[in-house]
Every structure is written in structure tokens, then in C-alpha cells.
LOLOKOL-189951 format. One line per 3 residues: number of its first residue (from 1); their letters; for each residue x, y, z of C-alpha. Coordinates in pm, 1 decimal. Each point is the difference from the previous one (the first is absolute). Layout:
N
NUM = a = X:Y:Z ~ ... $
//
This chain:
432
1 = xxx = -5797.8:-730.9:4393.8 ~ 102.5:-156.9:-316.9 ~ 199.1:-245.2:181.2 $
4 = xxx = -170.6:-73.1:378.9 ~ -346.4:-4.0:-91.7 ~ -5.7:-290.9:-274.4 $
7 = xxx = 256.5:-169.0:245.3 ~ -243.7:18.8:306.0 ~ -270.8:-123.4:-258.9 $
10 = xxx = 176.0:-327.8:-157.8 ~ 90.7:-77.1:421.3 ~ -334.4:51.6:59.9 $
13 = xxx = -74.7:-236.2:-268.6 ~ 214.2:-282.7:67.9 ~ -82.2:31.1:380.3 $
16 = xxx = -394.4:-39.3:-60.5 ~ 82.2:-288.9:-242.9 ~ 196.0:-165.8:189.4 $
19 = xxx = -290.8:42.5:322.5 ~ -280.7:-72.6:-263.6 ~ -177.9:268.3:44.8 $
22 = xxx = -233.3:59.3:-305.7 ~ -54.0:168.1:-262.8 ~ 401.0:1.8:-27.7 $
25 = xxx = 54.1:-350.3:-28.8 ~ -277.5:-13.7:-281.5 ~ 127.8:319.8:-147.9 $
28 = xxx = 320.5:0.9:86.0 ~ 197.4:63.9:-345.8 ~ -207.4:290.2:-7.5 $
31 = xxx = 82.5:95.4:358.6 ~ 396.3:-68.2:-120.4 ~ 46.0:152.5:-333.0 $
34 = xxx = -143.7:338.3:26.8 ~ 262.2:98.8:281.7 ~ 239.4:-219.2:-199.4 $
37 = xxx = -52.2:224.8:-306.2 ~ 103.4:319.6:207.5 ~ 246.0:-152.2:114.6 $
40 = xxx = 184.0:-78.3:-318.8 ~ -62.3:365.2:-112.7 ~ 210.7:121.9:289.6 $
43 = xxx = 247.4:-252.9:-14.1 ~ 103.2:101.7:-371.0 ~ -46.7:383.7:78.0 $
46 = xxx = 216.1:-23.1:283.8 ~ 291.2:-172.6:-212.4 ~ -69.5:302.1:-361.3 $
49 = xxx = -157.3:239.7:263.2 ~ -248.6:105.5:-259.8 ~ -393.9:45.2:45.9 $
52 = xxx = -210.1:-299.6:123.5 ~ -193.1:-112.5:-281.6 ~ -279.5:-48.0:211.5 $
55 = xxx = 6.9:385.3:103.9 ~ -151.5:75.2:-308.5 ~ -379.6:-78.0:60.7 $
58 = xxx = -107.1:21.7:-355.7 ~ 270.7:-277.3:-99.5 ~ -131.6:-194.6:278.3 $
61 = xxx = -303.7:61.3:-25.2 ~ 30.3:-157.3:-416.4 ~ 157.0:-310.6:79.4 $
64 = xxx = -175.3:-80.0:295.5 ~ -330.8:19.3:-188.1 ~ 131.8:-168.4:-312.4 $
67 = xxx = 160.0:-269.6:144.8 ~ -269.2:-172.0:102.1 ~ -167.2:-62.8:-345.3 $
70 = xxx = 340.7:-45.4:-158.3 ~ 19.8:-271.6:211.7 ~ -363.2:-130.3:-65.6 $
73 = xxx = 124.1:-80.4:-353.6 ~ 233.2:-226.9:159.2 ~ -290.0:-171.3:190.4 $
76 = xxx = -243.7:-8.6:-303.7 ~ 285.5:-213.9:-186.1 ~ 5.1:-231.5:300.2 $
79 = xxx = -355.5:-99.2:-1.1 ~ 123.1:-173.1:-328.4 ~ 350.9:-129.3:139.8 $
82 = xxx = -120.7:-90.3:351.7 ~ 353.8:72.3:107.1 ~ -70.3:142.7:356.9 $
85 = xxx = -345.3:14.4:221.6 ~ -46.7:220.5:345.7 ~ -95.0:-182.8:306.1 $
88 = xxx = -105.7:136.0:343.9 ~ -162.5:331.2:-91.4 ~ -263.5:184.9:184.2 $
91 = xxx = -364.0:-202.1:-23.0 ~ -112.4:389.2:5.5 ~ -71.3:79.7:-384.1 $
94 = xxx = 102.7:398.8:21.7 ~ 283.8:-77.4:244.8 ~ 144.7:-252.5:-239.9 $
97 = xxx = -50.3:213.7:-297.9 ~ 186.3:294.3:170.8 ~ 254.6:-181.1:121.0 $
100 = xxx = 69.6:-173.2:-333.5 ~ -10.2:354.5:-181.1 ~ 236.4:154.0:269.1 $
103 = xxx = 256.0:-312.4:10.6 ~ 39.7:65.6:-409.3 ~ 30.3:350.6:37.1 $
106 = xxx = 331.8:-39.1:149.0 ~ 128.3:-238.5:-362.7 ~ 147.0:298.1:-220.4 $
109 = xxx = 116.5:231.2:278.5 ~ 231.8:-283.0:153.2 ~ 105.5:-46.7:-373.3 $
112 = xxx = 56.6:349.0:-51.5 ~ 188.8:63.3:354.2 ~ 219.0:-291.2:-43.9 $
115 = xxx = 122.8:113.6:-322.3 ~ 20.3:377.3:156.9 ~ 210.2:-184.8:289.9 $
118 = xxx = 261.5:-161.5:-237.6 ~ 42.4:308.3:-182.1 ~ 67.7:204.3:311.8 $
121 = xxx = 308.7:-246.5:61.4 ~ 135.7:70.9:-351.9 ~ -84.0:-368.0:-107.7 $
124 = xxx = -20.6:-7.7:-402.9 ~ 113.1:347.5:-47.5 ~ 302.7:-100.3:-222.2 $
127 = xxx = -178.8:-362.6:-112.3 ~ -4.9:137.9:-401.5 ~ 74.1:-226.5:-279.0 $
130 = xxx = 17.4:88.8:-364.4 ~ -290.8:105.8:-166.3 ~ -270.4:-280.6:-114.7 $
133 = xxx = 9.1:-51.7:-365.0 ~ -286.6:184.5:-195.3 ~ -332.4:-207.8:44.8 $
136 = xxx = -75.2:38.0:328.2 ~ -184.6:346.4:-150.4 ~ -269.9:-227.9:-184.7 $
139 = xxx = -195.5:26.8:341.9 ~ -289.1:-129.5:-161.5 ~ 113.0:-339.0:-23.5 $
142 = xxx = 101.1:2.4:301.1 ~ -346.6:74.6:95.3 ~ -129.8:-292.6:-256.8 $
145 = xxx = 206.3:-228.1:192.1 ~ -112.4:124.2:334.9 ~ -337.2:-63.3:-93.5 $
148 = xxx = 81.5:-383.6:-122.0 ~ 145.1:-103.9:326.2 ~ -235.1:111.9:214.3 $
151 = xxx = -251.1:-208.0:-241.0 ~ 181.8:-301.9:-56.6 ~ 7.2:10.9:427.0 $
154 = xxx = -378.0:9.3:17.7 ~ -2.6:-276.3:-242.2 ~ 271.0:-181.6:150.3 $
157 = xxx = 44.4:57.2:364.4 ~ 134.9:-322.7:152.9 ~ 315.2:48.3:-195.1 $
160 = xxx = 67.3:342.9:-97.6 ~ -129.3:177.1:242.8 ~ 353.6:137.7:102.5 $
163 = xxx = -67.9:227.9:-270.9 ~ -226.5:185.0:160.0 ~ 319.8:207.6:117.0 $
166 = xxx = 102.6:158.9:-263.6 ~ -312.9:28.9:-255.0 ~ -136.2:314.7:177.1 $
169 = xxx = 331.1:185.1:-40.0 ~ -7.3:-63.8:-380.8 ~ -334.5:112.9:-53.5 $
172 = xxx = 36.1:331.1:287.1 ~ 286.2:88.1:-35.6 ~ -36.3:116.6:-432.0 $
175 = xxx = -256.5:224.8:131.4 ~ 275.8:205.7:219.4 ~ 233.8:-34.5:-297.5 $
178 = xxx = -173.2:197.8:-214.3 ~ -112.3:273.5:189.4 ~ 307.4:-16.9:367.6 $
181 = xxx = 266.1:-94.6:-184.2 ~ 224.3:81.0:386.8 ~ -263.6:-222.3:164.3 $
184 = xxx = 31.3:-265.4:-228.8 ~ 158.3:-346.7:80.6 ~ 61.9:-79.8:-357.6 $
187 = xxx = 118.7:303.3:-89.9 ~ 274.4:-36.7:290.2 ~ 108.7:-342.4:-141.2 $
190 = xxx = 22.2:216.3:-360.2 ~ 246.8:235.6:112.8 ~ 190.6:-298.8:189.9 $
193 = xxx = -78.2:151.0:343.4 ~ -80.9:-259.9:211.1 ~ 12.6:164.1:360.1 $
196 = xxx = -390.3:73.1:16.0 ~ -76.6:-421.4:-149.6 ~ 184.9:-152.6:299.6 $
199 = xxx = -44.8:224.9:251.3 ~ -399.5:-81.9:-29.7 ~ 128.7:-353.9:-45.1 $
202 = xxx = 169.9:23.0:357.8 ~ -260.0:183.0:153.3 ~ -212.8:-278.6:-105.9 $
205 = xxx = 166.9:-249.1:153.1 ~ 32.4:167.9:329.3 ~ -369.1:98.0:-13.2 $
208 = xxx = -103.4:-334.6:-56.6 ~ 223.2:-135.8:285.1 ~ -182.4:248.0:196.2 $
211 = xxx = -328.6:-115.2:-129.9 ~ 35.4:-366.7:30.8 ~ 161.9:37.8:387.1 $
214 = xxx = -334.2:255.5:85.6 ~ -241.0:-272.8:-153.5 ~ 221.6:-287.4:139.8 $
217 = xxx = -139.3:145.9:406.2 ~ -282.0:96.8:-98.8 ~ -357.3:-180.7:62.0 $
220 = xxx = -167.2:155.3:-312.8 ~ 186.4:-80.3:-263.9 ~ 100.5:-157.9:-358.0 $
223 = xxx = 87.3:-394.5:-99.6 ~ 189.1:-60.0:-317.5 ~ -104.8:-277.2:-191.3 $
226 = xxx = 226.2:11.5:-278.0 ~ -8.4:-306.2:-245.0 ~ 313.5:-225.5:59.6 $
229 = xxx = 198.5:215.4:259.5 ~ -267.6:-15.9:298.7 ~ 212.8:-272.3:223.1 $
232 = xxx = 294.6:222.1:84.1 ~ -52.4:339.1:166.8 ~ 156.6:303.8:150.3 $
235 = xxx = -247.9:192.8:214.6 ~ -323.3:-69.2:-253.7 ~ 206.4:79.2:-360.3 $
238 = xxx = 143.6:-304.9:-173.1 ~ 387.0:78.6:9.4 ~ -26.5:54.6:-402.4 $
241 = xxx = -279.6:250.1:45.0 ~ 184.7:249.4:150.2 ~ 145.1:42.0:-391.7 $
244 = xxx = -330.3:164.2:-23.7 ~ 18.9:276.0:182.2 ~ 305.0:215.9:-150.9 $
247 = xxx = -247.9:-10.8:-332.6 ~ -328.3:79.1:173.0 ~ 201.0:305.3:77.1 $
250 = xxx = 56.1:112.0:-304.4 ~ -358.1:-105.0:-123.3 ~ -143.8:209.1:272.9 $
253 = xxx = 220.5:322.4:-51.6 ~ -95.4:-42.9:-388.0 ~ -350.5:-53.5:64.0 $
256 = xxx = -44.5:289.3:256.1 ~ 227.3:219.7:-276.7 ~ -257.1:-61.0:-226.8 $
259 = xxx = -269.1:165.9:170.4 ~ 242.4:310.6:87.6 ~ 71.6:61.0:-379.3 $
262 = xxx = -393.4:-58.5:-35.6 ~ -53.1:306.6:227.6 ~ -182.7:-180.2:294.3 $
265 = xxx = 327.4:-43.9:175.7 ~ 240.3:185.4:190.8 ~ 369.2:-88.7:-155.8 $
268 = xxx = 291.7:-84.3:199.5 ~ 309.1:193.2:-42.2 ~ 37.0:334.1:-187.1 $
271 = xxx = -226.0:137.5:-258.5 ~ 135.9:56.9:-350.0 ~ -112.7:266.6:-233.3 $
274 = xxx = -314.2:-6.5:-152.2 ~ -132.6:-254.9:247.7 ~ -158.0:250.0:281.8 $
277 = xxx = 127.6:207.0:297.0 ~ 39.6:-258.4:254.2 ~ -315.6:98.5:204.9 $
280 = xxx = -63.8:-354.5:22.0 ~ -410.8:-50.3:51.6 ~ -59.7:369.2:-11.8 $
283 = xxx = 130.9:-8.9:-344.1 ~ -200.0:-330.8:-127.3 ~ -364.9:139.3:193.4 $
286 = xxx = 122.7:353.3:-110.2 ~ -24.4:-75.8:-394.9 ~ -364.1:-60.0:-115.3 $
289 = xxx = 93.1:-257.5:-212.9 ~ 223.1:-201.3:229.8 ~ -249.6:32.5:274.2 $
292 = xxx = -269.1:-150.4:-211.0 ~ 275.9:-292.0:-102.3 ~ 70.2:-78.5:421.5 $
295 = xxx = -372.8:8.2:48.5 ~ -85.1:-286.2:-238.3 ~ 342.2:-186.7:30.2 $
298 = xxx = -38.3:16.7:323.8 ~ -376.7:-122.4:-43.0 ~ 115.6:-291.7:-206.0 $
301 = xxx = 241.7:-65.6:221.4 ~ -187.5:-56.6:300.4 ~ -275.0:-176.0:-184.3 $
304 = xxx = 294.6:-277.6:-101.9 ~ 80.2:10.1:331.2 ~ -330.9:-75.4:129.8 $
307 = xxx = -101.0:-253.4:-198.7 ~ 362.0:-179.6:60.9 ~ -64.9:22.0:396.5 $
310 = xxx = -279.7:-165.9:-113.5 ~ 157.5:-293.8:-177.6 ~ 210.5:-44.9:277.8 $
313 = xxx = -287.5:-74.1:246.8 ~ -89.1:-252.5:-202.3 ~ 315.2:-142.3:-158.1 $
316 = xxx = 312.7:100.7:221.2 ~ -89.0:78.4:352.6 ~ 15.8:-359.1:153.9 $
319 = xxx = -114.3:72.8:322.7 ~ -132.8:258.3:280.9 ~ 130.8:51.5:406.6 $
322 = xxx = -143.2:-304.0:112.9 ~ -225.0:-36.2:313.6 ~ -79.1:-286.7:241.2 $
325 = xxx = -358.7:98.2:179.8 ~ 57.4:-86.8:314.8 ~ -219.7:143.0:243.9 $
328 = xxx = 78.5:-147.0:290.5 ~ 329.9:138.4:-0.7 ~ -4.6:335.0:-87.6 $
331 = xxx = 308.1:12.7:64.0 ~ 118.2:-266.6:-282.9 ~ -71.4:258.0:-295.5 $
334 = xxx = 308.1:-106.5:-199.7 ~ 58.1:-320.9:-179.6 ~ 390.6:54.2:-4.0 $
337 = xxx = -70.7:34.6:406.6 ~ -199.7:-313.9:35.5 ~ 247.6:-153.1:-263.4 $
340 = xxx = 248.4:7.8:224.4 ~ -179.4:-125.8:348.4 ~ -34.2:-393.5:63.2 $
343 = xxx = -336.8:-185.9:-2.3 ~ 41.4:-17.2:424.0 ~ 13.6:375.2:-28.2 $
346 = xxx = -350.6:90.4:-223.5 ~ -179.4:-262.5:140.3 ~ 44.8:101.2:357.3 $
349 = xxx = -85.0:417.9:-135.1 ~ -304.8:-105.6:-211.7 ~ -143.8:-282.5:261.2 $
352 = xxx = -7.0:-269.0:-272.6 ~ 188.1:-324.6:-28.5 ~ 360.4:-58.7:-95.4 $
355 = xxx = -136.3:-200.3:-337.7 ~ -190.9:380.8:-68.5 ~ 326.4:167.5:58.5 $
358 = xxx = 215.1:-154.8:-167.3 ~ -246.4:-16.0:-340.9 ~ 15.5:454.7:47.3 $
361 = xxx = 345.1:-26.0:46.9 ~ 45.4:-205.4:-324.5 ~ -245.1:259.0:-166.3 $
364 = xxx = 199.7:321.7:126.1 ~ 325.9:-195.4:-110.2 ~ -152.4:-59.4:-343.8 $
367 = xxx = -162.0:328.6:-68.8 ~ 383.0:176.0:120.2 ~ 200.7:-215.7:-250.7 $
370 = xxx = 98.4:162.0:-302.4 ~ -304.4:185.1:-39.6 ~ -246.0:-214.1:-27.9 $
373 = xxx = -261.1:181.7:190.4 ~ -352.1:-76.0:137.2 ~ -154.4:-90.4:-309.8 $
376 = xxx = 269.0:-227.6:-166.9 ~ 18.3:-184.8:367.9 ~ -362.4:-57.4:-29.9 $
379 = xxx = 43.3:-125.7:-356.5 ~ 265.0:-241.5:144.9 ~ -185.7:-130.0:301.2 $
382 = xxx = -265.4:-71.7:-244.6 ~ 274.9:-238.3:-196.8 ~ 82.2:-174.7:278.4 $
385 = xxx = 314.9:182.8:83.6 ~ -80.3:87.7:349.8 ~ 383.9:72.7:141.0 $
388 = xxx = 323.5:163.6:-142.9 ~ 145.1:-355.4:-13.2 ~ -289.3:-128.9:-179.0 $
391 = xxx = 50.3:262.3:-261.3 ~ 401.5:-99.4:20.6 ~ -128.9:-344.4:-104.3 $
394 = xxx = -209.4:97.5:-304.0 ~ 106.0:-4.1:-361.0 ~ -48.8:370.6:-124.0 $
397 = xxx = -153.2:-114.2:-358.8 ~ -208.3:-216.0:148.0 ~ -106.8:257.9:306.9 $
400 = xxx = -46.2:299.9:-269.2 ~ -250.6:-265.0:-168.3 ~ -179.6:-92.0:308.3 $
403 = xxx = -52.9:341.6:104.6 ~ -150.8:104.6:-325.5 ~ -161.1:-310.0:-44.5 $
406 = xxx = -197.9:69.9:364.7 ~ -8.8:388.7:-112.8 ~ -106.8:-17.2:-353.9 $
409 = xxx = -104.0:375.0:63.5 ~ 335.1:86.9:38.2 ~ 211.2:250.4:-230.9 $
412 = xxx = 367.4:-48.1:-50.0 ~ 32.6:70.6:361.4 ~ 193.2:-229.8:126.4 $
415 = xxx = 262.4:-93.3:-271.4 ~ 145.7:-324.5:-13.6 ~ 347.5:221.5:39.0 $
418 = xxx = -165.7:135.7:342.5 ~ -94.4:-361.3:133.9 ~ 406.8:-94.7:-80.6 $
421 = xxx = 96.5:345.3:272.6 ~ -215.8:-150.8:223.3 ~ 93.2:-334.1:-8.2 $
424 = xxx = 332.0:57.1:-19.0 ~ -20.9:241.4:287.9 ~ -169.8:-293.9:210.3 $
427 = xxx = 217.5:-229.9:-59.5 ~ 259.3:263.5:185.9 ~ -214.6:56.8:301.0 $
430 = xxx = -47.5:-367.7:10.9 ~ 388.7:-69.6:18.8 ~ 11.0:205.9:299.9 $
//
């Protein structure tokens, strides 16, 4: 079961992508990772042939419902860096909303399970060094200088905001220290035992592979606009990126750690004295106190959440499913459909002249390009860029201005960084 269902469901996947039938291609990373997840849990219990870690509900349960505001943070810091945006999700407010929710929710369990799969092939376990000199114990400063970074990258994003990887861990993972020494990252490095480090470090890296190749397919998805490293690209992740992604590991195991020694999470691995009975939820809702701490974490939690979901409707989410009205031709209901058809070919469905059909086909062509969407190819038509060659022709500074200029209404939405994908993007399809 393990094995042949999560199989049946990533084939299922990649066959209703690939035959674009919706909501997969829209949702697809979602569709992909949460068979993908399984997946990796019977890979590594099949090579250690211990439990799956996903067989125990309550652990599931925990980091399936924190992971989604753990990674929140991660988007709240972005409205400030302006790093990535989301294009292509559903024009459905709830729909988008649970999707988004349920795509995150998968973040620290892939962390956790590719870490779990690298241990289960002995990587790291003899990767010890001699103890770190005394001063790693003066967590606090640690925490001090957690705190810095992360403010010096509000105040400086453009150029430090590679930082962002790493300032989390300094100020989560003191918190474990003091309380889970054997769950803490620093306290590994301490005793010179760095199996646990960079095995989370490799499980990054493969989970972000993962990640980037999912998005890559996918119709609802992520752009990186990364200051200076935006020209060269594997999948959507500028090549140096992917440095990122062994660190947001250990970030997110610190930062999940940190609300298991709070008492509002269940821990991974196994419980030391003093620190519960390993009844996982039933031991945090059994205890009064603890109970009364998950209730308003989780309450603060959620209200973060919210009002980040929120921000990103206005500052990060680029664009919705787009739709061309045509009701003449009912059935033309997708743009990428009609993108691909020649102006002959709508004219003679929708009864109107070649001249009509090939302006919708230039529409359907510029609302499927690299997310731009219905309402940015409105915004464009209105600057005189009519066609994706037209747009290939246009100077992104001076575009970004135009549109703005026309739009004065307008938020950030869309960057000058989003007018260079496009253009750039345009003046691909135009080479063709």
C-alpha cells in the first residue's frame, strides 16, 4: 500500500498534466508531492526496515499542521524582499486559499523525510569531528545575532537578502538548546557530531531539486526574481539558489523544534527523560497547561497566517487562471488551447474575420506567457503592446513606467523585475 498507491497517484498526476486536465495542471505540485512524501517514507524504511514515520498519525498529524505557518514566516519576509511571486492560481478566493495552505503543508515533512531517508542509508553516521571549542554554549548571542540578520535583511534586501537562510536557525534553534539539548543543531556541532547538520543539508538539496522540477511542470506556480542572478536558470531557481535550500533545512527543523520543546509540538525522534511519555498530541491536549499553550499558539499562529495570505493577495500573487470569454465557442474555454490554434482556425469557429482572430490569438498568447494573466494583458493592450513580439520589442524600465503611468491605481503589482520575465520570455517565443 505504502508503495503502489502513491505510485498510481504521482502516474495519475503526470498523466492528467500532461492531458491538461484541470485542477492538476493548476495544482499540480500539490497533486505530486503528497504521494511523493509517502513515497520517500517507504523508500528509506525499506533500506533500515524500521517504522514509517508517517505511520505515526500524531507525528504527522504535528508537522503537517505546523508546516504551513512555519513556512508563512518565510512568505511574510518576502513581502519585504520581493524575491519570488505565484502566478496562475485559482481566480476562486477559497480554492486558492486552500490550495496555497495545502501546497505549504507539505514544506517541513519533505524536510523531515529527506533527512529520515539519508539516515536510513547510514549517511553521516560516522561524520564526527572534534568537539567545538567552548562558546558555542553562549546561545544567547547566538540568538542576538539571529535577530540582527534577519533585521539588517528587512533593511537591506537587494543585497543581503541571502541571509535570510540562516538568521532563523540562529534565533530557533537557542530555544531547542536550552530545553532538547538531542534535538538541537547547535548542540550537535558542540559535541563535533555532524551526521544530523548534513544529512538535513542533503535532504535539502534533494528536496529542493524535487521542488523546483514539481514547480518547473506545473501551471500554478512560483518566479524567482532574485536581484542580479535572474538571467540564468535551472527549472525556475537561479543555479546559486539552490545553496539555499540545505540551510532552509536546518532553519525549518530548528524552527518546528522550537515549538516541540514549547509543548505545542509533537518531537521527532525519541523522548528523553523529563520531557513527556511520547504520547505525542494526547500528551500536549492531555496537560491543562499545554493544552491552553496549543490553543493560543495555535490561535496566533493562524491569525499570522491569515493576515500573511492576505499580504500576498495584494503584494505576491501576480496573477489568477486566466479566461478568454468567448461565447461563441464554447468550446475555446482555455487560453493555452486557443494559444496554440492559428488565426484561420478561431476565426472560422467564432464566425469573425481573420484580423479578429488573430488579435484573440495574440491575447491568449499574451495572457499564457510567463504568467501574465488576464489582467496584466489588459494592462498591456492598454500600453500599446498588443502582441508577444510587441512586448519582445519594449524596454522593460520604460514598459514598467508606462504601465503604472496608465494604472496609477496600481500597487507594486507588476514589478519592474516581472516586466524583465516577460519580456525576456517574449523575446524567446519571438525567436521561434
Amino acid at each position: 500500500m505504502w508503495l503502489g498507491l502513491p505510485l498510481v497517484a504521482l502516474v495519475a498526476a503526470w498523466t492528467l498534466l500532461l492531458l491538461d486536465v484541470e485542477p492538476v495542471p493548476t495544482w499540480f505540485y500539490v497533486f505530486a508531492w503528497y504521494p511523493t512524501l509517502f513515497l520517500l517514507d517507504e523508500m528509506a524504511r525499506r533500506v533500515d526496515r524500521s517504522r514509517h514515520l508517517l505511520a505515526d498519525w500524531q507525528l504527522a498529524l504535528s508537522l503537517f499542521a505546523w508546516s504551513a505557518p512555519i513556512w508563512l514566516v518565510f512568505e511574510a519576509v518576502n513581502l519585504r524582499l520581493a524575491n519570488w511571486y505565484y502566478v496562475y492560481l485559482p481566480g476562486d478566493g477559497l480554492e486558492r486559499w486552500a490550495g496555497i495552505v495545502l501546497s505549504f503543508a507539505t514544506v517541513v515533512p519533505a524536510v523531515v523525510l529527506g533527512e529520515r531517508f539519508w539516515r536510513a542509508t547510514g549517511v553521516g553516521q560516522r561524520w564526527r569531528t572534534r568537539p567545538v571549542p567552548p562558546g558555542v554554549r553562549d546561545v544567547t548571542r547566538l540568538s542576538y545575532a539571529g535577530g540582527i540578520t534577519l533585521a539588517l535583511v528587512l533593511l537591506f534586501p537587494h543585497w543581503l537578502y541571502p541571509l535570510t537562510w540562516g538568521a532563523a536557525l540562529l534565533i530557533a534553534d537557542p530555544i531547542v538548546y536550552r530545553r532538547r539539548p538531542d534535538l538541537s543543531l547547535i548542540a550537535d556541532v558542540e559535541r563535533g557530531d555532524w551526521g544530523r547538520v548534513g544529512r538535513l543539508m542533503l535532504g535539502g538539496l534533494l528536496i529542493g531539486g524535487i521542488w523546483e522540477g514539481y514547480n518547473f511542470v506545473a501551471r500554478g506556480k512560483w518566479i524567482y526574481t532574485v536581484p542580479l542572478l535572474d538571467q540564468l536558470k535551472w527549472f525556475e531557481m537561479p543555479p546559486l539558489g539552490f545553496v539555499g535550500f540545505p540551510f532552509f533545512a536546518l532553519e525549518a527543523w530548528a524552527m518546528y523544534h522550537a515549538l516541540s520543546v514549547l509543548g505545542v509540538a509533537v518531537p521527532i525522534g525519541p523522548v528523553q527523560p523529563g520531557q513527556g511519555d511520547g504520547r505525542g498530541w494526547r500528551a500536549i491536549v492531555g496537560d491543562g497547561s499545554r493544552w491552553r499553550r496549543l490553543l493560543v499558539t495555535g490561535g496566533a499562529a493562524a491569525g499570522l497566517s491569515a493576515a500573511t495570505l492576505l499580504a500576498m493577495e495584494r503584494w505576491t500573487i501576480s496573477s489568477t487562471v486566466p479566461v478568454l470569454e468567448l461565447p461563441a465557442a464554447p468550446r475555446l474555454t482555455s487560453p493555452w488551447e486557443v494559444a496554440q490554434l492559428t488565426p484561420a482556425a478561431v476565426a472560422a469557429q467564432l464566425g469573425v474575420s481573420t484580423d479578429a482572430g488573430a488579435a484573440i490569438v495574440e491575447l491568449a498568447r499574451l495572457m499564457t506567457l510567463r504568467g501574465i494573466g488576464s489582467a496584466h494583458a489588459r494592462e498591456l493592450i492598454r500600453a500599446e503592446v498588443r502582441s508577444v513580439c510587441d512586448l519582445a520589442a519594449a524596454g522593460p524600465p520604460d514598459l514598467w513606467r508606462r504601465i503604472h503611468a496608465i494604472h496609477p491605481e496600481l500597487s507594486r503589482r507588476p514589478t519592474e523585475a516581472e516586466v524583465r520575465v516577460w519580456v525576456r520570455a517574449a523575446a524567446k517565443a519571438c525567436e521561434r
